[in-house]
C-alpha positions in Angstrom: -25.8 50.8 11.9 -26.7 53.4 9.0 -27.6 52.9 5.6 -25.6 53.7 2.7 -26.9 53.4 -0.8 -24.7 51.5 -3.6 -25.8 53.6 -6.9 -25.5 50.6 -9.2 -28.0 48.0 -10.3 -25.0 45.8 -11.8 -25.6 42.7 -9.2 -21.9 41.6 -9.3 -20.6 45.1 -8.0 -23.1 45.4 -5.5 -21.9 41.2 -4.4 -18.3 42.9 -4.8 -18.6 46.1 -2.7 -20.8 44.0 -0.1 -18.1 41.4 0.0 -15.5 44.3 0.8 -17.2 46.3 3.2 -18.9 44.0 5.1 -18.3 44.5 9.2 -17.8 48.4 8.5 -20.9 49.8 10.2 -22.9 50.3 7.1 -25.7 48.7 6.0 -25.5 48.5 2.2 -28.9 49.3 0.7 -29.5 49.0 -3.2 -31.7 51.1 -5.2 -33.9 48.2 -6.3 -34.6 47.7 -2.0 -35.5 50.9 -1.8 -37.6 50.8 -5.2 -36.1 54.0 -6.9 -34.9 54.1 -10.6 -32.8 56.4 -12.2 -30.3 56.9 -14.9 -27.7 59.3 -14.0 -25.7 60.7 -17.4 -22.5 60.2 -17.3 -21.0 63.1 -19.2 -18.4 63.6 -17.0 -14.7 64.6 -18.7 -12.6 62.0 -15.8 -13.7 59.0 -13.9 -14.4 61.2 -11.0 -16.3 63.6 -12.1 -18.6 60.8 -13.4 -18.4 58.6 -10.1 -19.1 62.3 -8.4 -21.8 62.9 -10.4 -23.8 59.4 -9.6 -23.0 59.5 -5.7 -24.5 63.1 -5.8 -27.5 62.5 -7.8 -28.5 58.9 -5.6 -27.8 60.6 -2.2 -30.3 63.1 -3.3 -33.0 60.6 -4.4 -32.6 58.8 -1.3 -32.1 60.8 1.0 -28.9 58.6 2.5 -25.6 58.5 1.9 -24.4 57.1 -1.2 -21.3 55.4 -3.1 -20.9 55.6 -6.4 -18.0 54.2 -9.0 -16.8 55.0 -12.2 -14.6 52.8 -13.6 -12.8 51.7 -17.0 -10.1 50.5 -19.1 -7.0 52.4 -20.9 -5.2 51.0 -23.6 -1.7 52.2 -24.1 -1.8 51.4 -28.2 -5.1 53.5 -27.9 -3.7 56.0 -26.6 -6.1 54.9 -23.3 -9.2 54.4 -24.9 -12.0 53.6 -24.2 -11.1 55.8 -20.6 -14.4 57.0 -19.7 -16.8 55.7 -22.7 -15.6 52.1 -21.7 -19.4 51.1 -20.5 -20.5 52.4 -24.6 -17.6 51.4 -26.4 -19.2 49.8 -29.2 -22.7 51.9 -28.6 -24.8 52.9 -26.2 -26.4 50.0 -25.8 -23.2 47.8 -26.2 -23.1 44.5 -24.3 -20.3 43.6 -22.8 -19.5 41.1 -25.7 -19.8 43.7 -28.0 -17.1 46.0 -26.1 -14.6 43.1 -26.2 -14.9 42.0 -29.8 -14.7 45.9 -30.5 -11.5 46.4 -28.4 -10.1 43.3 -30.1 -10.7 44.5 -33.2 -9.1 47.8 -32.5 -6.0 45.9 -31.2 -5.8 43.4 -34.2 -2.0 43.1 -35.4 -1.1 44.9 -32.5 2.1 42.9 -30.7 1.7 41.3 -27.7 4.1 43.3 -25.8 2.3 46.6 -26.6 -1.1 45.6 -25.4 -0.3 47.4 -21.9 -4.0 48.3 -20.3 -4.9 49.0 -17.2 -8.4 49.3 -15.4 -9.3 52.8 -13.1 -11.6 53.1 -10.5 -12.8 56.2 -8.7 -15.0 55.9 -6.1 -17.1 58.9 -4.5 -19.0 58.4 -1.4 -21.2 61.7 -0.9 -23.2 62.6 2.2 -25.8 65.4 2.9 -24.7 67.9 5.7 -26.6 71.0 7.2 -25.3 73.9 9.1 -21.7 74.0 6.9 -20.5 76.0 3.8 -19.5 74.3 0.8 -18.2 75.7 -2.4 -19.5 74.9 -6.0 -16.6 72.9 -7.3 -16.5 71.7 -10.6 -16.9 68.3 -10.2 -14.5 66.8 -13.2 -11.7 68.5 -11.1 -12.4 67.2 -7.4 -8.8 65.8 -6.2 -8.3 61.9 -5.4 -8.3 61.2 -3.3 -9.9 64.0 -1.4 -12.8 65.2 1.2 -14.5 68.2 0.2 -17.8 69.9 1.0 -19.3 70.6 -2.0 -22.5 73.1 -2.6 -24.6 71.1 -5.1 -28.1 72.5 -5.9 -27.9 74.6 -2.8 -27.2 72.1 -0.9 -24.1 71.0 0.8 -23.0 67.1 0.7 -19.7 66.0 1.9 -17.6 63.8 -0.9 -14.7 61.7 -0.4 -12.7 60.1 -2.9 -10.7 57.3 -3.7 -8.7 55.4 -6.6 -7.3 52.3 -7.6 -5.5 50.8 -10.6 -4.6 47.3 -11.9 -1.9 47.0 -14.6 -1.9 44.5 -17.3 -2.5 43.7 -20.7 -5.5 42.8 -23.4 -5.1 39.5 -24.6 -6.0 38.2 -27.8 -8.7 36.3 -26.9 -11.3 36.4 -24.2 -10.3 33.3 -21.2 -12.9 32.2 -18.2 -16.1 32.5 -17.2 -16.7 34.9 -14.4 -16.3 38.8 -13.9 -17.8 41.0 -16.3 -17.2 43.8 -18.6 -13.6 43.4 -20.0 -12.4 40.9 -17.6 -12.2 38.1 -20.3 -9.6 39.7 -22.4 -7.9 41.9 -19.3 -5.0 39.3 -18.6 -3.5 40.0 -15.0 0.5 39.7 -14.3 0.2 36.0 -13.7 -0.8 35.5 -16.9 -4.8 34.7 -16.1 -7.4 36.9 -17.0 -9.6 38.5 -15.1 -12.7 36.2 -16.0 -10.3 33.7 -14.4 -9.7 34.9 -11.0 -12.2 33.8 -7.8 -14.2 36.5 -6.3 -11.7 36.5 -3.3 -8.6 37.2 -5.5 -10.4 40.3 -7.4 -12.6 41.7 -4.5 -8.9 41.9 -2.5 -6.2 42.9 -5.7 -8.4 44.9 -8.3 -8.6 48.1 -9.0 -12.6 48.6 -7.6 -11.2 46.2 -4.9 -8.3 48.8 -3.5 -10.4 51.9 -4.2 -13.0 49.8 -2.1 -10.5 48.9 0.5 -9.1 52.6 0.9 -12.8 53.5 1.5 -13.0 50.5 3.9 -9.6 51.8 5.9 -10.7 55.4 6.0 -14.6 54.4 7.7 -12.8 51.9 10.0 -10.6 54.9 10.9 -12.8 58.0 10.9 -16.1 59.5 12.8 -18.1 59.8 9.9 -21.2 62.0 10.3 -24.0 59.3 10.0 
């Protein structure tokens, strides 16, 4: 079994991602385990740059094989913000609170039927290789999905990546107790929000959940270089 660094301290993505991947051959290591801290800046122009960006930087500072996210909502009637600054929406040091009553705000006489949103994820698992060429790809534009060898520093790192989506639509108030971020006012198809669902329902249905899973299918399916 080989270690593979989650580049998040958020302890409900790393209970999410463990929940997923669990059985895949990969023992998930945090960076507060390993006792490193860093802030990687997500400047990034598209989800995966950013997500790129993070599993890069952590594979580096580890020395292991890391997976990174970026992740976020678009708004239709916002014509899809917050996108990539959903994290800082209302600051830099927003809470998630502050995010919501912000985006609520924005949305206020806004009709019900066109409060289409949907949430993004990109996830980039990067790995450090020797002995192969890579090129020096800018990283906003890596394909997704995709598996590239990427020179990075002068170093080469393979970096795979994946997506997912989840449609639906911001409600006018936030509903339920659990998730984070925008789950409270994110209302799902059948007319809960996110906040609402168990763990089981969004690990398996939402959008970090079927990045995750298409990550899961292509380990179970591959001969990753460990």
């Amino acid at each position: 079994m080989a270690d593979l660094i989650v580049a998040t301290g958020n302890a409900k993505k790393i209970e999410e991602i463990r929940r997923v991947l669990e059985g895949t051959g990969w023992r998930l290591r945090t960076p507060a385990e390993l006792g490193i801290e860093m802030d990687v800046e997500e400047d990034g122009e598209t989800f995966v740059g950013n997500a790129v960006r993070k599993a890069l930087a952590w594979s580096k500072a580890s020395g292991l094989p890391a997976l990174a996210d970026d992740s976020g909502l678009e708004v239709d009637a916002l014509a899809g913000a917050p996108g990539v600054h959903s994290s800082r929406y209302a600051g830099e040091d927003a809470t998630d609170a502050r995010n919501n009553e912000k985006l609520l705000e924005a949305l206020s006489g806004v009709d019900e039927a066109d409060r289409s949103a949907r949430f993004r994820c990109v996830l980039a698992f990067a790995q450090r290789l020797r002995g192969e060429p890579g090129e020096a790809l800018e990283l906003d534009r890596i394909p997704v999905p995709g598996d590239v060898r990427v020179l990075h520093r002068e170093k080469v790192y393979r970096v795979r990546t994946f997506a997912g989506s989840f449609e639906g639509r911001i409600g006018a108030a936030g509903r339920g107790d659990g998730g984070f971020g925008y789950d409270p006012i994110f209302v799902a198809g059948d007319g809960r929000s996110l906040a609402e669902w168990d763990p089981e329902e969004k690990a398996q249905h939402s959008h970090r959940g079927r990045a995750l899973h298409a990550f899961e299918e292509a380990v179970r399916g591959e001969a990753f270089v460990r």
